[in-house]
C-alpha positions in Angstrom: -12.5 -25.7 36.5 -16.1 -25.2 35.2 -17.8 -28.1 37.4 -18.6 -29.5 34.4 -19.8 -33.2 34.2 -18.0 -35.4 31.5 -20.6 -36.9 29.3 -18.7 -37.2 26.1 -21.0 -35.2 24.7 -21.7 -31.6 23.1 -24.8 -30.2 22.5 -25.7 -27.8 20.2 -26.4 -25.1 22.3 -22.4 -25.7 24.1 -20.9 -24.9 20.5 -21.2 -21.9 17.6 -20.5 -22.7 14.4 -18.8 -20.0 11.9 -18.7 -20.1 7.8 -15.3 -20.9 8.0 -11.9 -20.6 9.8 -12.3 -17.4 12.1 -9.7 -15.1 14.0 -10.6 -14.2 17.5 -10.7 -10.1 17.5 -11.3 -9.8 20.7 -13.2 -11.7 23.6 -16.6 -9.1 24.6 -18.1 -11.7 27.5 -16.7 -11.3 30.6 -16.1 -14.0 33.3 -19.2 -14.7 35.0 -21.3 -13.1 32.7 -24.7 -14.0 31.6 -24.4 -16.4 28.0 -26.4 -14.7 26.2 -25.5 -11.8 23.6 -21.6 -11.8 21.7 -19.1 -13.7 23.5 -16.3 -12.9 20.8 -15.8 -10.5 18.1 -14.4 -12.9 15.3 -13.1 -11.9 12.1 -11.6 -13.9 8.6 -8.1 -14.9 8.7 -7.1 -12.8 5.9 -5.0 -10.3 6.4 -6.3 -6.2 4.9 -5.0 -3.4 4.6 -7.7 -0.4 4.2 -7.1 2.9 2.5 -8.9 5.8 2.2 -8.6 6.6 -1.6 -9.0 10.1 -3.2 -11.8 8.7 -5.8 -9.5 10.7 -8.9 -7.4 7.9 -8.1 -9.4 5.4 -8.2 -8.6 4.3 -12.2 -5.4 3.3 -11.0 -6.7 0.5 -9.2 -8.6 -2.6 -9.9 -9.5 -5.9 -8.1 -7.2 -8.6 -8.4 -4.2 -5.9 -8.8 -0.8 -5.9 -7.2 0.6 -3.0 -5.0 3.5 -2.9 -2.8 2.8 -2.3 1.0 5.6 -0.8 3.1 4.9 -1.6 7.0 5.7 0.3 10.0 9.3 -1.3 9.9 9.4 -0.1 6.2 9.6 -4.0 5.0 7.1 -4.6 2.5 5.0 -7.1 1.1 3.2 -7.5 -1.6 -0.5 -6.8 -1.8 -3.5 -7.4 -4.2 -6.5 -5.3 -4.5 -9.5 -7.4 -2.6 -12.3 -4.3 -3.1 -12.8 -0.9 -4.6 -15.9 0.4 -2.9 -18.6 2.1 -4.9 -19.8 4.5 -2.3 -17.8 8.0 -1.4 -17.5 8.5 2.1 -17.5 12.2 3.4 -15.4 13.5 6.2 -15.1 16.7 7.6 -11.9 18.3 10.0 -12.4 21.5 11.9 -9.6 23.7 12.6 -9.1 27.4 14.4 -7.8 29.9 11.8 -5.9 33.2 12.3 -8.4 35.3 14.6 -10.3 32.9 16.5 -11.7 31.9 13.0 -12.9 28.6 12.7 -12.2 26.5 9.6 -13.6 23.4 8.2 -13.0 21.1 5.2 -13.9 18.2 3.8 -12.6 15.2 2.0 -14.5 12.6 -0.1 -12.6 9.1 -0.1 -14.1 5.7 -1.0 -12.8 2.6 0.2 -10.0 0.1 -1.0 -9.0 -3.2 0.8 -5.6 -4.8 -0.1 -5.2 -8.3 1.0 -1.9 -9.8 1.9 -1.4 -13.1 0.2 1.7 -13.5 2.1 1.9 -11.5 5.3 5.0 -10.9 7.4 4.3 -12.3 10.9 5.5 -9.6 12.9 2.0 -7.6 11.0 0.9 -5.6 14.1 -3.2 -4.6 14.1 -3.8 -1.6 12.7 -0.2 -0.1 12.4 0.7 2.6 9.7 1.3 1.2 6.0 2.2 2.9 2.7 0.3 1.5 -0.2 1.9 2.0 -3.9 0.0 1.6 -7.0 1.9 1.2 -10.4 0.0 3.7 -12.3 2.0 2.6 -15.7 5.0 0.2 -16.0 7.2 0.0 -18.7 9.6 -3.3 -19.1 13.1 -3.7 -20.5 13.7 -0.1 -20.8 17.4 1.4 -20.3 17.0 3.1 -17.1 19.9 5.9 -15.6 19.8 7.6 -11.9 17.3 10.3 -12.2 20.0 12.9 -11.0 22.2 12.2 -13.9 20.2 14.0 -16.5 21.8 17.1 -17.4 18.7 20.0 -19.2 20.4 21.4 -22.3 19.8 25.1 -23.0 18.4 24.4 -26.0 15.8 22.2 -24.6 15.7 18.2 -24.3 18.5 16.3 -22.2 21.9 15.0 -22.0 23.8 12.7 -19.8 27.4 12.6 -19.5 29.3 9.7 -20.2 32.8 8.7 -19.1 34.5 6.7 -22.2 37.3 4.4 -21.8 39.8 6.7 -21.6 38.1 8.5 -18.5 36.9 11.1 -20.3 33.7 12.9 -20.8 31.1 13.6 -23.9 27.3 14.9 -23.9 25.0 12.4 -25.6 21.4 13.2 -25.9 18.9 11.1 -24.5 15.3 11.1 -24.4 13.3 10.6 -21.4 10.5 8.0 -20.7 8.8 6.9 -16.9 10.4 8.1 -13.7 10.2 5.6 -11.0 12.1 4.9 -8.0 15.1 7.4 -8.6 15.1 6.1 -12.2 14.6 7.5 -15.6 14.1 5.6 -18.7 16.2 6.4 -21.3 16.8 6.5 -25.4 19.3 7.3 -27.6 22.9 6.7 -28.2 23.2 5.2 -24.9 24.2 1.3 -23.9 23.5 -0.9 -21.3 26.7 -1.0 -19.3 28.1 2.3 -20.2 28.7 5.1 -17.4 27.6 8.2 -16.3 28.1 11.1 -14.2 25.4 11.8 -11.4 25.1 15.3 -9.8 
């Protein structure tokens, strides 16, 4: 279609050669246009998320970490910390106030780029994601619904346990870390018996 002549043979002006496998951002030339300059924008073939992190935050993650990505379809993924950049990056908003009065603010972030080991092909470009962090973790605790601890008057908490008769007692617990509508838990308390939620 290009009036080409077949000669079985490339040059190496007809070819560009990348550092690796490439993904085709997006095509810059257009049809007809002169050769020289960027044809294509190309990018790597991993897939990043980027977040603009509050530095105070920035303890919490390390390269090589896992997070949890939620997508725009609120599926996640799971995600590993690629890069924590070293530089802050300042940017302002400007707003009108009460009166006509202008106001303006500012934010310092620095960078962080999550990688996606496994992505979810349906991924859009650039759509909205929610990054978590696990900021501490604690394993083979007891944990209870968050919304079952009762606050005693005389300070501490309780939960309510149903016994095998279908009644109720107090038992005092003491709390641990709160995560996903979860408490941990200690004290006279067993794996398998139940409580009362508000």
């Amino acid at each position: 279609s290009l009036s080409r002549t077949v000669t079985d043979t490339v040059t190496a002006n007809d070819a560009w050669y990348g550092p690796g496998p490439v993904r085709v951002a997006a095509t810059v030339a257009a049809v007809g246009a002169s050769e020289s300059g960027t044809i294509l924008d190309v990018t790597g073939t991993t897939r990043l998320v980027h977040v603009a992190l509050d530095p105070a935050d920035s303890a919490y993650v390390k390269p090589g970490g896992a997070v949890t990505v939620t997508l725009a379809d609120n599926s996640t993924a799971g995600g590993v910390v690629h890069s924590l950049g070293t530089t802050a990056v300042v940017s302002s908003s400007s707003g009108s106030g009460s009166g006509g009065n202008n106001n303006s603010s500012s934010s310092t972030t620095i960078d962080l780029w999550i990688s996606l080991p496994k992505p979810p092909a349906h991924v859009l470009d650039e759509s909205p994601v929610t990054v978590a962090v696990a900021t501490s973790v604690a394993k083979n605790v007891l944990a209870v619904p968050s919304n079952a601890l009762l606050a005693l008057a005389e300070g501490g908490y309780a939960l309510q346990v149903v016994g095998a008769d279908g009644t109720t007692h107090l038992v005092g617990v003491t709390t641990g870390q709160f995560a996903n509508s979860l408490v941990e838990v200690r004290g006279n308390i067993a794996v398998g018996d139940k409580v009362v939620t508000a």
